[in-house]
C-alpha positions, 0 to 999 in steps of 0.5 A: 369474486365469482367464487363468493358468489356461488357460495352464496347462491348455494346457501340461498337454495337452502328450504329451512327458514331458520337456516336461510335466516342463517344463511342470510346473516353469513352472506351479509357478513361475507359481503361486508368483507369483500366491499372493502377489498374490492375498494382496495383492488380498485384504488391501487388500479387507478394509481398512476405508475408515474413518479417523480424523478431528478435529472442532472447533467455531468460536470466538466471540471479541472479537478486533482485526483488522489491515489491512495497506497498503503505503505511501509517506511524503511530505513535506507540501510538497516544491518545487523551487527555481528560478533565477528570474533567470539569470546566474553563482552567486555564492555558495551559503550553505547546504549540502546536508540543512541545515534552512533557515529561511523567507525565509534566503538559500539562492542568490546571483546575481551581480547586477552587471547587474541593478544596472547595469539597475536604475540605469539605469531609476531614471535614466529614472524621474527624468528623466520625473519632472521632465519632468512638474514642468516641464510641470505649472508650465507647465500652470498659466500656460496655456501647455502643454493638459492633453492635453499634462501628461497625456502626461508624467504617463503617461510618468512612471508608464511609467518608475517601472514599469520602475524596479520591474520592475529592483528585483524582477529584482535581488532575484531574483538572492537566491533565499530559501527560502519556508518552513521545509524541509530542503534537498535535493541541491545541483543546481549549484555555486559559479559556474556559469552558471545560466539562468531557470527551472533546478533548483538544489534541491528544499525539504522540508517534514517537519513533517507527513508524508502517508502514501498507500496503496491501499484497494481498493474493497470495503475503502473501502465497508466503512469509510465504511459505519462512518466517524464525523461529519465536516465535510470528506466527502474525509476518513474518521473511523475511531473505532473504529480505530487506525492505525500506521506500520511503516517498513522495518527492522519497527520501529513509528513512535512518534507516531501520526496523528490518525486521519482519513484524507483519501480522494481523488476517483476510483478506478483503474478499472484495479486497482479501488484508491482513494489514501487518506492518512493524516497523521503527526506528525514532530517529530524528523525521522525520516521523509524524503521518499520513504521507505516503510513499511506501513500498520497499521489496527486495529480491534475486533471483538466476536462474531466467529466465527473458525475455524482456516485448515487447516479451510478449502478452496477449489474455483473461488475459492469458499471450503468447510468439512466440516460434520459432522453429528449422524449422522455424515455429512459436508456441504460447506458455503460459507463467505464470509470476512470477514478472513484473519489469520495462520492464522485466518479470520474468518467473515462468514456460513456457520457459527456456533459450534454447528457441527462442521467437520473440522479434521485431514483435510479431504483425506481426507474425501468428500461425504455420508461416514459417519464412523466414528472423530472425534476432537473439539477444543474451540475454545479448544485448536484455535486456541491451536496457530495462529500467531495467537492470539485476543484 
């Protein structure tokens, strides 16, 4: 403002009449520009600071928490299936996705030269075996030492060996299932020449399926720390939880597990996470090896403090509410959190139900402020417009 005017002042000292006349119509025109911003400067002046601010309180409730993990379903056993011999698929009696029953026949090798092989060693065996009765008879007139009988009884046990070992090799040639299973992908066809060791299928079994997910390491103290007896220390009974299965179209799986988790004996050092597994009964076949799904852990809290999400805030990973006080006079105040569910923080330590904290304005709302106009919403009403609502 002292600037505009000494502008105008100097226009004013000019002598010439048609430039003061000038000179009168800038400075008319520069005033009628600085009147509405000086107007503007002092209509924000005299605006109170004050806003309105709604306060509630926390909220003590029996609520059930939920832990959410996301899984992977196996089956209890899942082998491969092996040619244990090798030679040309005679025959293939199961199809794919079949359930097999232990020891049926799933492949066929054609045996010709393991029968042939076979045959030949029963030969040896037999010719060995007489070889020892004559020697024996001779063995018993003195004629031949006991060195001697021994050599022929060890080539009789040599022979009867290999005769065996041409058994087993033809019987490998009948490749069974060892348990009951539903079969996989059909790796190989009718005829084809198959060597030792090569994958033909893979062989489930899904009677019980084991579901593993990640717990990180916080999470896992928290559940030992209230984990009932039990015999096996890898195994972690939760009596106070209930665990269920939601697989991937968000529907719930309809048996439930026993709830004992089996824990295994290391943690990842490099996402600070421990496996656990949880069993399920799969009586109609429903889960299949492979599948995935998420992890529900429920459990109930009594005397829970809860408070609204919207009320909290976080500066440097560190978690704030606005405290209000008897005075009016606003104080940040650091909360830890021991469960997040939907809109709703469960509160470890930091406040208790007689507390005040701001609810609508957090944003708005300094460090030692006066307020001077609150609005107060009780508890109950607070959380009913979340998305959770309070058991």
């Amino acid at each position: 403002m002292l600037n505009n005017a000494k502008l105008v002042e100097r226009l004013l000292k000019n002598e010439s009449p048609m430039k003061t006349l000038r000179v009168s119509t800038i400075c008319l025109s520069v005033i009628s520009l600085l009147l509405p911003a000086c107007q503007m400067q002092k209509d924000e002046g005299s605006q109170p600071g004050q806003h309105k601010i709604v306060l509630t309180s926390p909220l003590l409730e029996d609520i059930v928490v939920k832990q959410q993990y996301v899984c992977q379903i196996h089956s209890q056993r899942h082998i491969e299936i092996r040619a244990l011999e090798e030679g040309y698929l005679e025959a293939i009696p199961v199809r794919e996705g079949q359930t097999v029953k232990r020891d049926e026949i799933m492949f066929k090798v054609k045996p010709a030269l393991y029968k042939a092989r076979l045959d030949a060693e029963l030969a040896e065996a037999e010719y060995a075996r007489v070889e020892f009765v004559n020697t024996e008879k001779l063995h018993e007139k003195n004629v031949v030492s006991s060195q001697e009988l021994a050599l022929y009884k060890a080539r009789l046990a040599k022979a009867e060996a290999k005769a065996k070992l041409a058994e087993a090799e033809l019987r490998f040639t009948e490749v069974k299932a060892p348990f009951d299973g539903i079969i996989d992908r059909l790796r190989q066809q009718q005829g084809s020449l198959v060597k030792k060791e090569e994958i033909l299928t893979t062989l489930s079994d899904n009677g019980v399926m084991w579901v593993y997910f990640n717990v990180p390491e916080a999470r896992y103290l928290e559940y030992k720390a209230r984990q009932g007896k039990t015999k096996d220390p890898s195994q972690l009974k939760l009596d106070d939880s209930r665990i269920e299965l939601v697989l991937a179209d968000g529907k719930k799986f309809d048996h439930a597990t026993s709830g004992t988790l089996t824990v295994e004996g290391k943690f990842n050092n490099e996402t600070g996470n421990i496996p656990f597994r949880a069993d399920f009964p799969n009586p109609d076949g429903l889960l299949r090896h492979g599948q995935t799904g998420n992890v529900l852990i429920y459990r109930k809290l009594k005397n829970a403090i809860i408070i609204p999400q919207r009320a909290v805030f976080e500066i440097l990973d560190k978690q704030y509410v606005w405290v209000v006080g008897e005075d009016r006079i606003v104080h940040q105040r650091l909360i830890a959190i021991q469960h997040e569910m939907d809109d709703v923080f469960v509160i470890k330590s930091g406040l208790n139900v007689n507390d005040k904290i701001v609810l609508d304005g957090v944003q708005q709302t300094h460090e030692s402020e006066t307020l001077a106009e609150i609005d107060f919403v009780k508890p109950a009403e607070a959380l009913a417009h979340q998305k959770f609502h309070a058991e």
